[in-house]
VEXSE-38618 format. One record per residue: residue number from 1; residue in three letters; x, y, z of N, C-alpha, C, O in turn. Coordinates in steps of 0.02 Angstrom, whole numbers. Layout:
<nubas>
[nuba NUM,"ALA",[X,Y,Z],[X,Y,Z],[X,Y,Z],[X,Y,Z]],
...
</nubas>
This chain:
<nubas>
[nuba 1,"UNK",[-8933,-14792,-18146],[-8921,-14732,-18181],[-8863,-14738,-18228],[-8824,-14785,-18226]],
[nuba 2,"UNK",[-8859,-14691,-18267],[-8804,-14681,-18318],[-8740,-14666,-18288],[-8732,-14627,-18241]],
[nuba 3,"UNK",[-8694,-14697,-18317],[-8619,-14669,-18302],[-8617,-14588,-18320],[-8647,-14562,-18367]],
[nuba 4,"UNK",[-8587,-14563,-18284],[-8587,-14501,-18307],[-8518,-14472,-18356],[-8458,-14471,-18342]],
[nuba 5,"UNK",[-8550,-14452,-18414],[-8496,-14450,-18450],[-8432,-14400,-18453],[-8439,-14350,-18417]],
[nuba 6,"UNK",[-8387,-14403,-18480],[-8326,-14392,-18469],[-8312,-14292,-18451],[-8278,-14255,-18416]],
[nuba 7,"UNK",[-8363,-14290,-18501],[-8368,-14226,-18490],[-8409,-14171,-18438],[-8398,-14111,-18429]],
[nuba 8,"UNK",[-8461,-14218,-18405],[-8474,-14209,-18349],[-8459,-14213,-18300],[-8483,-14180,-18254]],
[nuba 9,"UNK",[-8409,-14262,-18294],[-8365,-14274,-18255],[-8307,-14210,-18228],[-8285,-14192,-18173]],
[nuba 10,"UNK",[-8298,-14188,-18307],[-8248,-14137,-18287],[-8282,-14063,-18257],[-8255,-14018,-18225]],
[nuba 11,"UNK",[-8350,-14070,-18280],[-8403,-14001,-18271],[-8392,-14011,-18180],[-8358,-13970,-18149]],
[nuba 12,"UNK",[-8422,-14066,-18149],[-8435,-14085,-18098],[-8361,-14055,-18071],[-8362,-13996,-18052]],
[nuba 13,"UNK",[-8297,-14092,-18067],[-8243,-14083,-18047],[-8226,-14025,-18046],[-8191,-14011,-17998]],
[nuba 14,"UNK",[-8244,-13964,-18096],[-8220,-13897,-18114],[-8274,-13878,-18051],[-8248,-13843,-18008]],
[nuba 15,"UNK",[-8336,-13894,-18039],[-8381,-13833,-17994],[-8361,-13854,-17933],[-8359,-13809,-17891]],
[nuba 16,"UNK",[-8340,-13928,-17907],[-8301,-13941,-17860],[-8232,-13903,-17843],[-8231,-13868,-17792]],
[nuba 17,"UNK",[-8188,-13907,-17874],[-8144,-13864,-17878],[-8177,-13789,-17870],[-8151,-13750,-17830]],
[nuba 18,"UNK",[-8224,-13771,-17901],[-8241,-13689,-17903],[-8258,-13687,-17826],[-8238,-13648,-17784]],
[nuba 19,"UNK",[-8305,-13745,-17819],[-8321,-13715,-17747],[-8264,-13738,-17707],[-8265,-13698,-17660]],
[nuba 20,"UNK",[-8224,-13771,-17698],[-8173,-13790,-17655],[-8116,-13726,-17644],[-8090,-13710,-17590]],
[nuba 21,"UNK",[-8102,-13692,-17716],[-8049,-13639,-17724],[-8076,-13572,-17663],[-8044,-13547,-17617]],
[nuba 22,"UNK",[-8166,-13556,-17695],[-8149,-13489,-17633],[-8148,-13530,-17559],[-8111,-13515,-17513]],
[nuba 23,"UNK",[-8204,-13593,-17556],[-8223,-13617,-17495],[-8116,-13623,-17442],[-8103,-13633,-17383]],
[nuba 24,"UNK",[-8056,-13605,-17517],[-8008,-13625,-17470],[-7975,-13536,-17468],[-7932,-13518,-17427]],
[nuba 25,"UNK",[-8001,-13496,-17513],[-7997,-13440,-17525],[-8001,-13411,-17436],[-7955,-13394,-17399]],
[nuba 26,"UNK",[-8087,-13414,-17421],[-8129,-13383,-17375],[-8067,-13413,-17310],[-8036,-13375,-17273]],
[nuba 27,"UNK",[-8061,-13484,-17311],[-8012,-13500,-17243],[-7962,-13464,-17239],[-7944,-13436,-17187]],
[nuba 28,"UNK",[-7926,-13459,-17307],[-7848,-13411,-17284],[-7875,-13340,-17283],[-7831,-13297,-17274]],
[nuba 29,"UNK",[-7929,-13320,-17288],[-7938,-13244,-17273],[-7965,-13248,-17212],[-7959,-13195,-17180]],
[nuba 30,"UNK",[-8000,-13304,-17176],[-8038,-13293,-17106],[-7964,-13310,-17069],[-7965,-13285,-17013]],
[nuba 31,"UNK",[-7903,-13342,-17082],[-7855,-13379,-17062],[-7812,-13290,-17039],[-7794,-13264,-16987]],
[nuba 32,"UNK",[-7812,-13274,-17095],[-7778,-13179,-17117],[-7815,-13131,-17064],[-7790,-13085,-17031]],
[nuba 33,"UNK",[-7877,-13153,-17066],[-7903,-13097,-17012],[-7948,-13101,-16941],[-7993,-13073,-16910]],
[nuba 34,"UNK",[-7898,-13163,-16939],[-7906,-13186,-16872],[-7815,-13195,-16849],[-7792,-13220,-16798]],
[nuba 35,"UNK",[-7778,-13168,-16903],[-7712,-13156,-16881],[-7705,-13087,-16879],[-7654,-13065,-16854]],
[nuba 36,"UNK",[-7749,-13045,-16900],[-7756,-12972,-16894],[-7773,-12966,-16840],[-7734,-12960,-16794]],
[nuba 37,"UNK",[-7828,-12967,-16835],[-7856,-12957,-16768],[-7814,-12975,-16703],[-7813,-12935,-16655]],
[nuba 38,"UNK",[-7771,-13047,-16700],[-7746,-13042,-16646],[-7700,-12997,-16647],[-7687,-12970,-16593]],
[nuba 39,"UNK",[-7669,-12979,-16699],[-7602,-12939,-16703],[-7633,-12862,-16680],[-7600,-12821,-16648]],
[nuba 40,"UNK",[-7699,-12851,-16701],[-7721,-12794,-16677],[-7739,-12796,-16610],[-7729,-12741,-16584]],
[nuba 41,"UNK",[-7764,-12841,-16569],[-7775,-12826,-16517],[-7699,-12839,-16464],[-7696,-12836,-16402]],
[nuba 42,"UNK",[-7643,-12855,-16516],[-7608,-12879,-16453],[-7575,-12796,-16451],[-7558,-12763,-16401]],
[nuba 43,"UNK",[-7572,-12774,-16531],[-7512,-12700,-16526],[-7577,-12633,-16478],[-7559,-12575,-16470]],
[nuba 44,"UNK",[-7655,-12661,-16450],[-7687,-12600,-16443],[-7683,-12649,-16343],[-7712,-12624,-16295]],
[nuba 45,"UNK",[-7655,-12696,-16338],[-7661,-12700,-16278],[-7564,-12669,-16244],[-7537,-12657,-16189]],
[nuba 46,"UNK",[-7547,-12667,-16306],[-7455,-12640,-16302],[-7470,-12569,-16291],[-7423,-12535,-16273]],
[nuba 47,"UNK",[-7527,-12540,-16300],[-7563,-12482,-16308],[-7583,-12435,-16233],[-7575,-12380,-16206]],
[nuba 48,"UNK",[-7610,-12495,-16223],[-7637,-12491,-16165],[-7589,-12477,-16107],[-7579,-12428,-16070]],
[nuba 49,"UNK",[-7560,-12543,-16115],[-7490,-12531,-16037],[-7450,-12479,-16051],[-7415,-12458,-16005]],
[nuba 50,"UNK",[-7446,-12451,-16106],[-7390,-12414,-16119],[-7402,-12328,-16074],[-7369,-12287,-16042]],
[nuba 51,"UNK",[-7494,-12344,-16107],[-7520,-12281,-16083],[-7529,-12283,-16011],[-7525,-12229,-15981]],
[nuba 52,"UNK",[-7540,-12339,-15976],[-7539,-12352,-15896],[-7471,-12355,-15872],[-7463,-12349,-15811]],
[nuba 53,"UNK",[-7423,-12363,-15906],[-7335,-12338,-15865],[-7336,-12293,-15873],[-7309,-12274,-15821]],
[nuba 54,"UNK",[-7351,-12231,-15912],[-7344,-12184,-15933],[-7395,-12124,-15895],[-7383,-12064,-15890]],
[nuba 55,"UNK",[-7454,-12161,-15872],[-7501,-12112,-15803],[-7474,-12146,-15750],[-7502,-12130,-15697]],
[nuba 56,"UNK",[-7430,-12188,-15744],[-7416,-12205,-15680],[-7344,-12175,-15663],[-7324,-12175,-15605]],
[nuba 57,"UNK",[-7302,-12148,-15721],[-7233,-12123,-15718],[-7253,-12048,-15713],[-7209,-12007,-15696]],
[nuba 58,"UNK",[-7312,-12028,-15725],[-7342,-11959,-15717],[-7342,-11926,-15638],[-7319,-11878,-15605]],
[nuba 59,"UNK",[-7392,-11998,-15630],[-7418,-11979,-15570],[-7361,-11976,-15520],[-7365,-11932,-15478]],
[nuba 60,"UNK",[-7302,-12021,-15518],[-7249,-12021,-15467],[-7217,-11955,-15482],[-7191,-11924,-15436]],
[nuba 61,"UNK",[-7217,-11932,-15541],[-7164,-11878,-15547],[-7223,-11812,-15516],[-7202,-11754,-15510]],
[nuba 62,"UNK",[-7264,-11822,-15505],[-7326,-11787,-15477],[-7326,-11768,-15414],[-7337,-11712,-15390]],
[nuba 63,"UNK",[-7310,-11825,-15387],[-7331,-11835,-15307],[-7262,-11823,-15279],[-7256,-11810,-15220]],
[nuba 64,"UNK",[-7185,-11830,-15335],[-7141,-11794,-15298],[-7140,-11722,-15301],[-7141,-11695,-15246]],
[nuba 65,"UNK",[-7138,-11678,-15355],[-7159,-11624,-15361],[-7207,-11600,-15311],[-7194,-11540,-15301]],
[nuba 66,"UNK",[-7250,-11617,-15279],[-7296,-11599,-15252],[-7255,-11610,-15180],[-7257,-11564,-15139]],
[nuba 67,"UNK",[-7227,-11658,-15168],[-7196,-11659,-15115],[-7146,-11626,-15093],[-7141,-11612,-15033]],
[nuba 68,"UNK",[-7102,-11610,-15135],[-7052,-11532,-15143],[-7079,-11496,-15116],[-7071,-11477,-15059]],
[nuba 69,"UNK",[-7136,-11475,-15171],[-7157,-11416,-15128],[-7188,-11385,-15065],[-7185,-11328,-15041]],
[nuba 70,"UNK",[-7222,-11449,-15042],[-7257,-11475,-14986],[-7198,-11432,-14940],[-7209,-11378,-14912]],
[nuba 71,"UNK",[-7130,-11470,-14938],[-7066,-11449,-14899],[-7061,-11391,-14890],[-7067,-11362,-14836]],
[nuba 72,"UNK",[-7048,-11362,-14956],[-7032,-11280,-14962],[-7072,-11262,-14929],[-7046,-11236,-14880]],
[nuba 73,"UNK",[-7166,-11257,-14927],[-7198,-11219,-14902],[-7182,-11227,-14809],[-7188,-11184,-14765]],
[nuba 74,"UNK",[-7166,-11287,-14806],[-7161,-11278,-14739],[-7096,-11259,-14701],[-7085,-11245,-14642]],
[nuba 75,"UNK",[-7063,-11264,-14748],[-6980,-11243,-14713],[-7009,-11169,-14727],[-6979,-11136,-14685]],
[nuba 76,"UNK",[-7044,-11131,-14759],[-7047,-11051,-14785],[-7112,-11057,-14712],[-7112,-11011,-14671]],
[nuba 77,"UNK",[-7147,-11097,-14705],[-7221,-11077,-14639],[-7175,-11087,-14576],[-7194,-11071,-14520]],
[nuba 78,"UNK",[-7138,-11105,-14584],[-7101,-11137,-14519],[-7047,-11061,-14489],[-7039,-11040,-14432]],
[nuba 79,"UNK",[-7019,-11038,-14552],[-6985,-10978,-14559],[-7018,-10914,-14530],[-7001,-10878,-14484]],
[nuba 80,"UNK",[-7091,-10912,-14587],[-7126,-10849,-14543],[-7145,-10855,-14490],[-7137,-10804,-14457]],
[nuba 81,"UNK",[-7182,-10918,-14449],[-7198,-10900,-14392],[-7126,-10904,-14346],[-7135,-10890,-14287]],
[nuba 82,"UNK",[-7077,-10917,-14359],[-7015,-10885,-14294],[-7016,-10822,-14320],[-6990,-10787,-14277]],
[nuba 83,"UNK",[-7034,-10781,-14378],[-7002,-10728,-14394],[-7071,-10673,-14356],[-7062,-10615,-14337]],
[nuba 84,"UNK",[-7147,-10718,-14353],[-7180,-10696,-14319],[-7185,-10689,-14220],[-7210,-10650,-14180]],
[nuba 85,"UNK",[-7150,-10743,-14217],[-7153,-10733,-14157],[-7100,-10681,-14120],[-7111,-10642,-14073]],
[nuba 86,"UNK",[-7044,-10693,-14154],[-7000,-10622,-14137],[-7026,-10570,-14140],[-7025,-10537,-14089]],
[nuba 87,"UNK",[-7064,-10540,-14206],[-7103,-10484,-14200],[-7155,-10474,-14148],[-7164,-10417,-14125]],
[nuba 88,"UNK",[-7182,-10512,-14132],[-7227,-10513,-14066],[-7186,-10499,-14005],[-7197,-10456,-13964]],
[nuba 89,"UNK",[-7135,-10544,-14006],[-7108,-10515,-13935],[-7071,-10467,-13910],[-7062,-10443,-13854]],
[nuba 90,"UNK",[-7041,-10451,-13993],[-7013,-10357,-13993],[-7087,-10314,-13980],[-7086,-10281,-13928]],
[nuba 91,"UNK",[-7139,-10311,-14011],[-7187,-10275,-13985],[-7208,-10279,-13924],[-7229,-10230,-13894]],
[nuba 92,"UNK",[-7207,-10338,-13898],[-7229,-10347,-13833],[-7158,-10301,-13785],[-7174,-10273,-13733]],
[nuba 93,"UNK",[-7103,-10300,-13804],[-7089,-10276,-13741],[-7068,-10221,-13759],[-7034,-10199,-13714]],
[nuba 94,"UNK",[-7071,-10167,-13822],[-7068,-10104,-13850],[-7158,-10071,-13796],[-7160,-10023,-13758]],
[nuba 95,"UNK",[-7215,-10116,-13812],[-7277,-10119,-13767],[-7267,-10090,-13697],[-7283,-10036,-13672]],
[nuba 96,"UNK",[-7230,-10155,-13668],[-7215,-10147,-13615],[-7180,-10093,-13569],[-7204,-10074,-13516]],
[nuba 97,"UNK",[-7106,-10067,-13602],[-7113,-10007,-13619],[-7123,-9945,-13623],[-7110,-9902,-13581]],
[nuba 98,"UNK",[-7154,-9936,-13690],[-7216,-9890,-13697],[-7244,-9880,-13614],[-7222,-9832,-13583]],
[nuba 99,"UNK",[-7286,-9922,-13583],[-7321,-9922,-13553],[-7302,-9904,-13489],[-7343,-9870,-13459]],
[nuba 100,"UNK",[-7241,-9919,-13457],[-7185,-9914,-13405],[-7185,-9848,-13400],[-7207,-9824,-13347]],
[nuba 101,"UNK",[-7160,-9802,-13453],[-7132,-9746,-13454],[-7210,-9696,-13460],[-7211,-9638,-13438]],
[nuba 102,"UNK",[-7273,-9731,-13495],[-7343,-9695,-13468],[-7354,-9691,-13392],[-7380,-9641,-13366]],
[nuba 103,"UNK",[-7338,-9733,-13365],[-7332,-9741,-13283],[-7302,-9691,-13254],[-7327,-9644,-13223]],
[nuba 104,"UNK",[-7247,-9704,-13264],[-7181,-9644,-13246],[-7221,-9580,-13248],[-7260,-9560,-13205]],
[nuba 105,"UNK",[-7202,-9543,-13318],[-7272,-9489,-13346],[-7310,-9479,-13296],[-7293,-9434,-13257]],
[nuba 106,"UNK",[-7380,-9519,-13280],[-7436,-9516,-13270],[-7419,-9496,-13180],[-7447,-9451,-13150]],
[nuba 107,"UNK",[-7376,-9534,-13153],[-7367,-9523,-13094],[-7344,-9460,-13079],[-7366,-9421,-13037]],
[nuba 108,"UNK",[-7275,-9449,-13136],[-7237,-9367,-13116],[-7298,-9331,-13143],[-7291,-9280,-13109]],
[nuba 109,"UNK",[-7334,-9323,-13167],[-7378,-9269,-13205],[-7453,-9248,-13115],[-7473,-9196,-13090]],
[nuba 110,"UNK",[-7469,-9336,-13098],[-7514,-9295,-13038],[-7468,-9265,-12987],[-7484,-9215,-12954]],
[nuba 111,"UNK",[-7408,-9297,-12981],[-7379,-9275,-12918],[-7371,-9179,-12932],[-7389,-9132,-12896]],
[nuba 112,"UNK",[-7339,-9181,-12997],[-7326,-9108,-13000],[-7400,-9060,-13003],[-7395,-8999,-12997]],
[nuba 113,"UNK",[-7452,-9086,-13010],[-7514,-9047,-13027],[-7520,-9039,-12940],[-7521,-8983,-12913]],
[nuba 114,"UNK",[-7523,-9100,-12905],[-7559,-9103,-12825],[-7502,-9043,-12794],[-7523,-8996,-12761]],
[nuba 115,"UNK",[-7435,-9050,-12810],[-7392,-8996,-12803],[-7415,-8916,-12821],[-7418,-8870,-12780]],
[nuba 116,"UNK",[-7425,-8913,-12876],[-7453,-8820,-12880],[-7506,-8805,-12853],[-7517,-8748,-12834]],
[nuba 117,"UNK",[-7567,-8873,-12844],[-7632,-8860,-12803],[-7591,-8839,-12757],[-7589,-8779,-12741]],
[nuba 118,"UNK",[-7543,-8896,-12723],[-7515,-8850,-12648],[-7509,-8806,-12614],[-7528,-8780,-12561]],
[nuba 119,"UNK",[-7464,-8797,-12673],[-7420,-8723,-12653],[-7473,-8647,-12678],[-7464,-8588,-12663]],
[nuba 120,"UNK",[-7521,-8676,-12716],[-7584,-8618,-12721],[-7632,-8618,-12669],[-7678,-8578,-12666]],
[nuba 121,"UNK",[-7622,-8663,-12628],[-7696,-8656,-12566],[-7675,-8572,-12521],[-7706,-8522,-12502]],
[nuba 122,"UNK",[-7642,-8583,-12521],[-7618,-8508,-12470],[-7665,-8451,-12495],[-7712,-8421,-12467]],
[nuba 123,"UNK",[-7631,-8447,-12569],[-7671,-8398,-12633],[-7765,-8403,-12634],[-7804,-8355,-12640]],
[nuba 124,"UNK",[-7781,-8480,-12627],[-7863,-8471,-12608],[-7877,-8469,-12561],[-7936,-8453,-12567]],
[nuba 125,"UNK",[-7862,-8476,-12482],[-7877,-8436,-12436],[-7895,-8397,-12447],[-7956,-8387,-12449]],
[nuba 126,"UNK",[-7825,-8331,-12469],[-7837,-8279,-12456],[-7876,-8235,-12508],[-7888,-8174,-12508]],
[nuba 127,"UNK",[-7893,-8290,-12555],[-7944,-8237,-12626],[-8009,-8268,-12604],[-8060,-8233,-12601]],
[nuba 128,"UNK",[-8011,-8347,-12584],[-8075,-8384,-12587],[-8098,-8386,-12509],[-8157,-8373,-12498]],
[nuba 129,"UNK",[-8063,-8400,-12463],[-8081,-8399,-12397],[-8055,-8482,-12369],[-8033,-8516,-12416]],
[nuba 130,"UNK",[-8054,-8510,-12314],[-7997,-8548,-12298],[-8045,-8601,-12316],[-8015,-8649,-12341]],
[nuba 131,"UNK",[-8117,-8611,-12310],[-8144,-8670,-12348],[-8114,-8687,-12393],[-8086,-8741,-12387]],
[nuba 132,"UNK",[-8106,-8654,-12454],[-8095,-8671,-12517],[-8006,-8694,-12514],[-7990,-8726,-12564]],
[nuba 133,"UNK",[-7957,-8683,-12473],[-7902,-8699,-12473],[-7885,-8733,-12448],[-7827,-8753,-12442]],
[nuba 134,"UNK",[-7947,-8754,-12417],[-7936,-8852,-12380],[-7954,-8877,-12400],[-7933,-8933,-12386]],
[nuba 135,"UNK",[-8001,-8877,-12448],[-8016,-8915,-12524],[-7984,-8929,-12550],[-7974,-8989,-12557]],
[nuba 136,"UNK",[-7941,-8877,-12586],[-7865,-8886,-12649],[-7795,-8913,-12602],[-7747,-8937,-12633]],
[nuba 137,"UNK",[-7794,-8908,-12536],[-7756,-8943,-12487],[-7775,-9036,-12480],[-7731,-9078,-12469]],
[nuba 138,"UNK",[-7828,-9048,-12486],[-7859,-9101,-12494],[-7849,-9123,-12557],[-7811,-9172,-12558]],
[nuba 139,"UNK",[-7870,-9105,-12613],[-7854,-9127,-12671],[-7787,-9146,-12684],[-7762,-9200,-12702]],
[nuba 140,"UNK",[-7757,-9074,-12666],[-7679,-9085,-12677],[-7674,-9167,-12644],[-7678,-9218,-12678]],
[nuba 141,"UNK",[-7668,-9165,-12587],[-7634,-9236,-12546],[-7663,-9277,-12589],[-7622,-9315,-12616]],
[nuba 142,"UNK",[-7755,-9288,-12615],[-7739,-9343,-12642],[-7721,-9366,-12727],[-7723,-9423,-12752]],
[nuba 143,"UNK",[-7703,-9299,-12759],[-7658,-9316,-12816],[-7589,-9352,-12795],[-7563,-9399,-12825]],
[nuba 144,"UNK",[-7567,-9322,-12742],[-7489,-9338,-12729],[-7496,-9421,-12715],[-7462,-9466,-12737]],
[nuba 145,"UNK",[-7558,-9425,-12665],[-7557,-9497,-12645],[-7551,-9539,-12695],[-7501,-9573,-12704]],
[nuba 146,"UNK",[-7618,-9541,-12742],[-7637,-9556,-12824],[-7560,-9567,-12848],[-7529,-9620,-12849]],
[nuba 147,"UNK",[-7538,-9502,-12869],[-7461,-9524,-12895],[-7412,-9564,-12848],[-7361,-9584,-12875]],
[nuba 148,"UNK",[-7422,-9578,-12780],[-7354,-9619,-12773],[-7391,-9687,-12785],[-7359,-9725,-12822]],
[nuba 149,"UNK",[-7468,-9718,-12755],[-7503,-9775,-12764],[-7489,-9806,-12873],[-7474,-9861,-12898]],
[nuba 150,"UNK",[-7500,-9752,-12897],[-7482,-9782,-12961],[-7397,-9803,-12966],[-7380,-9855,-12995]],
[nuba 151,"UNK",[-7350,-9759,-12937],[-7297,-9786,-12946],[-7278,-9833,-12907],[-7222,-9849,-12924]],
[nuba 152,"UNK",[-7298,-9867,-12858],[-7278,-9927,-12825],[-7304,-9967,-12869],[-7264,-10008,-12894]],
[nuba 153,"UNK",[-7380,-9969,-12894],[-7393,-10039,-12925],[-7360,-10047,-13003],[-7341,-10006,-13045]],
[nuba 154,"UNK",[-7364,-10125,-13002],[-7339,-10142,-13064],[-7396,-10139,-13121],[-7455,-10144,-13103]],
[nuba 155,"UNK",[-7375,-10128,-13211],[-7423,-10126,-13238],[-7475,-10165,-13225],[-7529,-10135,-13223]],
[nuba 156,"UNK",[-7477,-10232,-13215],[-7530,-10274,-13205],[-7579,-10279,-13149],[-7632,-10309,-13156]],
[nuba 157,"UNK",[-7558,-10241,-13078],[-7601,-10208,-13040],[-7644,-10158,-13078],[-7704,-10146,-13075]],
[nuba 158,"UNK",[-7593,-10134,-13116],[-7656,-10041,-13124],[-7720,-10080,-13160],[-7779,-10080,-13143]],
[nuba 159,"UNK",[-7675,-10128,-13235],[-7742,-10165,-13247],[-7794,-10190,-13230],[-7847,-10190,-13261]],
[nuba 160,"UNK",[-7781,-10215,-13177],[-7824,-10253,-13131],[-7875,-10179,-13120],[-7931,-10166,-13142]],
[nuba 161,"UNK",[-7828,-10142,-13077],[-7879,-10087,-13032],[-7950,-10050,-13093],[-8011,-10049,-13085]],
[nuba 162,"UNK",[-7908,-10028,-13147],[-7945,-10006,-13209],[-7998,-10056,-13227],[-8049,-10033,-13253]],
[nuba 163,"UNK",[-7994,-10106,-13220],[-8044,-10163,-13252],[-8093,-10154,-13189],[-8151,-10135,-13198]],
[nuba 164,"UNK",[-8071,-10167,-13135],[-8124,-10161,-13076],[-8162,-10096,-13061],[-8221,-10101,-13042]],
[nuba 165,"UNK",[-8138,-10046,-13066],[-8151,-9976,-13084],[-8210,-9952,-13148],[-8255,-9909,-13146]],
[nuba 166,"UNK",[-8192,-9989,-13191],[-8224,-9997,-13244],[-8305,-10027,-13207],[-8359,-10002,-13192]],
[nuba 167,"UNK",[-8266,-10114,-13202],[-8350,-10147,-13175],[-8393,-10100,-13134],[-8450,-10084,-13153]],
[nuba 168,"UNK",[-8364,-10078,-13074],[-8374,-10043,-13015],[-8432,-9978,-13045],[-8486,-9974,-13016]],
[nuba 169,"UNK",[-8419,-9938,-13091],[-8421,-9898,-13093],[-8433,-9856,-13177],[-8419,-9799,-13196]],
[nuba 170,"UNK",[-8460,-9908,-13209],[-8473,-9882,-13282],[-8473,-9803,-13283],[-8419,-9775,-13294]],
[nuba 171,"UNK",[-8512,-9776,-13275],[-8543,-9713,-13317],[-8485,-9675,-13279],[-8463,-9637,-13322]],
[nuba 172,"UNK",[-8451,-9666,-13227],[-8421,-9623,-13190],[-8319,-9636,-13273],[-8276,-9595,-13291]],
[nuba 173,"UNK",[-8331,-9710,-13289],[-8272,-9738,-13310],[-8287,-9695,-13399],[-8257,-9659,-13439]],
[nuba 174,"UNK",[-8332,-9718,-13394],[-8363,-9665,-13485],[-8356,-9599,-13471],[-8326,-9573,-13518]],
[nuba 175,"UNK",[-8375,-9543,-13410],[-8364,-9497,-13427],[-8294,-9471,-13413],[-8284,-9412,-13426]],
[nuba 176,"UNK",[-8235,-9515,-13381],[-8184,-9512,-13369],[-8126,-9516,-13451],[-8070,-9495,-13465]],
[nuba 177,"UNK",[-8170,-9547,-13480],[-8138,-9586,-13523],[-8150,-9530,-13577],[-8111,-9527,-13625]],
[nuba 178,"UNK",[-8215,-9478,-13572],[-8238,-9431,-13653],[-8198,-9363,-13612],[-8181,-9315,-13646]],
[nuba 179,"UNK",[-8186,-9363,-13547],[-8127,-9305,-13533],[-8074,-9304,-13545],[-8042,-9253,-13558]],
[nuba 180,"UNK",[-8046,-9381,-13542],[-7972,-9392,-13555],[-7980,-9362,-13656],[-7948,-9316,-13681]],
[nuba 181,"UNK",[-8020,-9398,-13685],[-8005,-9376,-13758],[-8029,-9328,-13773],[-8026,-9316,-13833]],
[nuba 182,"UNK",[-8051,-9296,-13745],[-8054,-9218,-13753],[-7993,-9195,-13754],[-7963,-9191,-13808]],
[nuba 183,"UNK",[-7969,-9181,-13709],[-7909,-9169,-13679],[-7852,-9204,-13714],[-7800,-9202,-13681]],
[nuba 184,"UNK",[-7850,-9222,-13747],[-7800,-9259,-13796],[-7822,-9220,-13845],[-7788,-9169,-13845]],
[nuba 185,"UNK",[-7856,-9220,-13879],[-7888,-9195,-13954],[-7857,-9128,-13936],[-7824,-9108,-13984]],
[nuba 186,"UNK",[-7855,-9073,-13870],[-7854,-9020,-13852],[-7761,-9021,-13877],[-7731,-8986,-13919]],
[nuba 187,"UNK",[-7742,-9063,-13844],[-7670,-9074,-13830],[-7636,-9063,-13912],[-7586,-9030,-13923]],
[nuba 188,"UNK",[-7678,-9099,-13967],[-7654,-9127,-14023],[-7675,-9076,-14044],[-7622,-9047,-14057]],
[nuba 189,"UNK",[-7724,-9031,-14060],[-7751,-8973,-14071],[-7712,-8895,-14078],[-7708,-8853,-14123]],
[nuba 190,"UNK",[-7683,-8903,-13996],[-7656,-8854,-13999],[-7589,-8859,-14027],[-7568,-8812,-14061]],
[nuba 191,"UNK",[-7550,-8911,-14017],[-7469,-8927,-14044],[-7494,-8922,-14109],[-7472,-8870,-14133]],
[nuba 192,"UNK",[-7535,-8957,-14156],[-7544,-8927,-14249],[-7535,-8848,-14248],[-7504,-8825,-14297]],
[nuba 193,"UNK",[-7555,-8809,-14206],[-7562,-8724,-14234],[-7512,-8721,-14218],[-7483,-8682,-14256]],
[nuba 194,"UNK",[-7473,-8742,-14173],[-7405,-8699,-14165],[-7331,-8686,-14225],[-7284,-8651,-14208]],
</nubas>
């Protein structure tokens, strides 16, 4: 073949060069963005931890807060129930009590009733005939009895007796029980008009 002449030579050399220039172009830009890219993935992995110290400095400041309060609630649960149990045991023995002095009451109230039956039997003899004043002589004794038997026992006997009384004896304990509130309603009834 022919030498190639001088000026082809330089044609040749110039498209060499042309292609050599981007072919060195394309390297320093794949060179550029493959230095991007790491630089991007290193500032989005700086990204990352920053945002994971940052849910993890959350969460501790979380779980103390939460633990504060945890405290408080229980130094404040710990508070009401002593403040509950005092109240319980002032009621319980304000109850108690109460209930002592219903005794008392309940006892002076039959003794004094079995008392005027008493001292009225004479009076039904002589209006009703002596049957009927050994009746209210009978009754009498056993209100009086009734009242001293309630005052010997302690509240927790009467309970007892009332509960057994109760079993023993339903319907006699119900209609005992719609006389007594009668008789209350009567009581409360008449003290409003006065």
């Amino acid at each position: 073949m022919a030498s190639k002449s001088p000026s082809t030579a330089k044609t040749t050399a110039r498209k060499s060069a042309a292609k050599a220039a981007p072919a060195a172009e394309t390297a320093a830009e794949t060179a550029a963005a493959e230095n991007g890219t790491a630089t991007s993935k290193a500032k989005f992995s700086k990204a990352i931890e920053e945002a994971r110290a940052g849910a993890q400095a959350l969460t501790q400041e979380a779980q103390a807060k939460a633990g504060a309060y945890k405290e408080q609630i229980a130094a404040k649960s710990g508070d009401w129930a002593a403040d509950a149990k005092d109240l319980a045991g002032q009621a319980r023995d304000r109850a108690a009590e109460l209930a002592a002095e219903g005794k008392t009451r309940t006892s002076d109230a039959l003794s004094s009733l079995g008392k005027i039956v008493a001292d009225n039997a004479g009076t039904i003899d002589d209006k009703l005939g002596a049957r009927y004043g050994d009746y209210a002589r009978t009754a009498a004794r056993s209100m009086q009895e009734t009242a001293a038997k309630i005052e010997a026992k302690d509240l927790n006997e009467l309970g007892e007796d009332a509960k057994e009384f109760v079993r023993k004896s339903p319907g006699v304990a119900i209609g005992l029980a719609a006389v007594a509130g009668f008789l209350v309603a009567r009581l409360f009834k008449g003290g409003s008009n006065d």
